[in-house]
Steps between C-alpha positions, in 0.01 A plus 500: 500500500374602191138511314330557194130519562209516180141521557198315356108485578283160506148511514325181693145327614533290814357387824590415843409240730470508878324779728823652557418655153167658576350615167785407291363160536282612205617506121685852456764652317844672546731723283860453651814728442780245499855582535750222464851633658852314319799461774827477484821605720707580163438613200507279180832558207233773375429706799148336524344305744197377234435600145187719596368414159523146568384540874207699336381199235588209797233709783235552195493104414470412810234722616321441135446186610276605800353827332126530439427134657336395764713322729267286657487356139840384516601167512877624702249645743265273593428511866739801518437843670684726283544755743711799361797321681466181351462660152847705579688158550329312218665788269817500695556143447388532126759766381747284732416182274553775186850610616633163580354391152718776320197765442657803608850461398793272579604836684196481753632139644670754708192620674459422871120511503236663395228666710187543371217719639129566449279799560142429542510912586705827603418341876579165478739243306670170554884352391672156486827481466694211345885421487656384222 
């Protein structure tokens, strides 16, 4: 299997409910690392598995969308507890919606999946993985 991985930051406000959560039940903020990993088991008519340009753009839109907001604000969220793992699957399943819409490429329809992972710090991260 092959993968092209790129690399983007988001910077968010949220909150947590449920005890399980401790202080994180209270209003605080979080500057991820995300990596979002492109699959495939051959490589396209160009050698590529993803344009990393394109790749590049796709993972910055997405993660513009959630960059510099509070979450709790979000209508998409409401009653949510956008734990670092449910954020990693919410941007999964957006670049999944941009390949299959033709964003990256009539070359990436060849892409297996894409995993997608995010660092909340050198100690600790979380990854989804989606097929395709």
């Amino acid at each position: 299997m092959f993968a092209v991985t790129v690399r983007d930051h988001v910077m968010i406000a949220h909150s947590f409910r449920g005890e399980v959560f401790g202080p994180a039940q209270r209003l605080h903020g979080a500057t991820y690392v995300v990596d979002a990993a492109f699959r495939r088991a051959e490589l396209d008519a160009d050698n590529l598995v993803v344009d990393i340009g394109l790749a590049t753009r796709e993972l910055n839109g997405v993660l513009a969308a959630l960059n510099y907001r509070n979450l709790d604000e979000l209508p998409e969220f409401a009653g949510v507890n956008t734990s670092t793992e449910y954020l990693a699957k919410v941007v999964a399943d957006r670049l999944a919606d941009r390949v299959r819409d033709g964003a990256l490429g009539e070359g990436a329809r060849g892409l297996a999946g894409i995993t997608v992972t995010f660092r909340e710090s050198h100690v600790a991260w979380a990854s989804y993985e989606c097929a395709l």
